[in-house]
Residue, then its C-alpha position, 0 to 999 in steps of 0.5 A: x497466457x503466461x503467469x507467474x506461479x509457484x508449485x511450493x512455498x520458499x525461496x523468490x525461486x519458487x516464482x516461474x513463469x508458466x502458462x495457465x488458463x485465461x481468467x473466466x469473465x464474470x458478470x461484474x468484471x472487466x477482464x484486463x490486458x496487463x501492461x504493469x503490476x505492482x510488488x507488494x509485501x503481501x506478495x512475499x508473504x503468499x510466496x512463502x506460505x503465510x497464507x496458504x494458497x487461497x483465492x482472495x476472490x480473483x485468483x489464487x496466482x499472486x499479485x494484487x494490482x495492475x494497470x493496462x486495458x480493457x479487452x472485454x467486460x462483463x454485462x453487469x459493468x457500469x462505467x468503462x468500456x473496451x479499450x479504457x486504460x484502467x488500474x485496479x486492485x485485484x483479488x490474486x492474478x496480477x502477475x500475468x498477461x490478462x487479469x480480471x477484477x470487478x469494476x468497483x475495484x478499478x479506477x480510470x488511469x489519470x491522464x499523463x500517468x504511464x502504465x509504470x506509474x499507474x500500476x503503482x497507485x491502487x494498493x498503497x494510495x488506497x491503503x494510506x487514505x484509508x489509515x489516515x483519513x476514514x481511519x486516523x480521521x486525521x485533519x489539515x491541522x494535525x501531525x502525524x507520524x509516517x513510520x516506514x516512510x520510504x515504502x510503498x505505503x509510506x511513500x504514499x502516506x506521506x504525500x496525502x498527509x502533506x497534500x492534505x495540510x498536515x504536519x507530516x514526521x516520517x521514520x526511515x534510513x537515513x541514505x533515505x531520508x532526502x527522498x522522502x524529505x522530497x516527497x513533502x515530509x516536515x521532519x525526517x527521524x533516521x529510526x537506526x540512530x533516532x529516538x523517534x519518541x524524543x524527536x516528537x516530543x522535541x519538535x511538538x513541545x511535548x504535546x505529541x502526534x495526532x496520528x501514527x501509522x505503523x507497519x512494524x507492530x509490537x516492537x513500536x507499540x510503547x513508543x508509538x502511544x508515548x509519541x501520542x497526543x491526548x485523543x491520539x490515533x494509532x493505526x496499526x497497518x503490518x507486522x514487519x518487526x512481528x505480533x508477538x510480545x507486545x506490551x501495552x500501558x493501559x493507564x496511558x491509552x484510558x488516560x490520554x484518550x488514545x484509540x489502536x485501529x487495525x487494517x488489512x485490505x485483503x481480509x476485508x469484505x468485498x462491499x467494504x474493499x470497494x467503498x474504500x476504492x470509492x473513498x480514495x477515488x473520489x479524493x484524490x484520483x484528480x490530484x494524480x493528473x494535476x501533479x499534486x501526486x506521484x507514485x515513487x517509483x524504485x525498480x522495475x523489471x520483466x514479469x519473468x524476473x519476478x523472483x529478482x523484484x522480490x529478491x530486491x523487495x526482502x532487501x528493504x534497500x527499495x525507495x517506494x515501489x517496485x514494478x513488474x512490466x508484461 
């Protein structure tokens, strides 16, 4: 079948499509004619070797999420059968013509939703309701702060948040900050010209967020537990600004009740994985098929144009997902 591998780390040139063996069924898998599969920063960072090569339990050729059909399954499989149109995240191997992943990781596609769309879903819906709700327990009541809102993950954030009942602020460009107004954020914070602290501050009488969900790290870190209310929740997603150098007002975190939780899906157990899938799954798929939700779509290219979707990912310019197409 072709894939796209890379016989070193660098450049998106690295990226080739090549031919490589079909995957071997497993007793739990389906085995997955892909039609779509979704970039994701974790992409770019297995690409250029911060991972190493390894086989996050799938595949050690890269890609995380699919969407497209079941040509074949294992006889542990419950649930799907042959033909079903599925989307599903996957332990590496997205990048190719067939995929395999266990059942408890794949999702029947909604009706209505195209293989594009589909493929667009697993990775950062799954990710954003678990940062807000079994993590940042967030309630319809409550505010939260949406950093990087114009990305996958935050794209999706902020629609759950809004669908949900919550007060939703969101940090993105300003040339971004109509899509994101659309996608059903409250108050949009331009973070190049913002100070998104004096804006919560502002619009919240001083009280603060309930929730933040940030995927910049340590250069956000004191401005995020000042954005805080008291019992606040930061729930800390990526590193895109780096780890490093973080500095922490202890006072404030033990005084004001506040609580940091990390979360990295890839990492985690497979049992944990799948009960997240399950988690999301049970509520929200329906939303997708009722129109409530939607993936945010911004480009989509070839499978053999993988190094130029990774080339527009690296330019941050992107507004929601970008998609490769078999």
């Amino acid at each position: 079948m072709k894939a796209i591998d890379f016989a070193d780390f660098g450049e998106p040139e690295v990226l080739r499509l090549v031919d490589v063996p079909e995957p071997v069924l497993r007793a739990s898998d389906l085995l997955v004619r892909v039609r779509a599969a979704g970039v994701n920063r974790a992409d770019l960072l297995l690409r250029t070797g911060h991972y190493g090569r390894p086989d996050f339990g799938d595949s050690h050729l890269i890609g995380l999420e699919i969407a497209g059909e079941v040509v074949a399954k294992g006889p542990d499989v419950v649930g799907y059968e042959v033909g079903d149109r599925v989307m599903g995240i996957t332990g590496g191997g997205a990048y190719a013509e067939l995929a395999r992943l266990d059942y408890r990781m794949a999702m029947p596609v909604p009706d209505g939703i195209d293989d594009v769309h589909a493929a667009a879903i697993p990775e950062v819906f799954v990710t954003a309701h678990e940062a807000l709700f079994h993590l940042g327990k967030l309630q319809p009541s409550e505010a939260v702060l949406v950093h990087a809102a114009a990305g996958g993950v935050g794209s999706a954030a902020v629609q759950l948040a809004h669908a949900a009942g919550a007060r939703v602020f969101a940090t993105t460009q300003a040339a971004k900050r109509d899509r994101v107004l659309a996608l059903g954020a409250d108050i949009v914070i331009d973070y190049k010209s913002d100070d998104f602290v004096a804006a919560v501050e502002r619009e919240t009488g001083g009280d603060g967020v309930d929730v933040v969900i940030d995927f910049i790290g340590a250069p956000y870190l004191d401005r995020n537990l000042r954005s805080l209310r008291h019992g606040g929740r930061l729930v800390q997603v990526g590193l895109l600004g780096g780890g490093a150098g973080a500095t922490l007002d202890m006072e404030r975190l033990l005084y004001r009740h506040l609580q940091i939780l990390g979360t990295v899906m890839k990492t985690r157990p497979q049992a944990v994985k799948q009960a997240m899938v399950a988690r999301f799954r049970e509520a929200w798929l329906a939303r997708f098929a009722d129109g409530t939700l939607s993936p945010l779509i911004d480009r989509v290219y070839p499978l053999a144009e993988a190094a130029a979707a990774h080339r527009r990912m690296e330019t941050n310019e992107s507004i929601g997902k970008i998609i490769l197409r078999m």
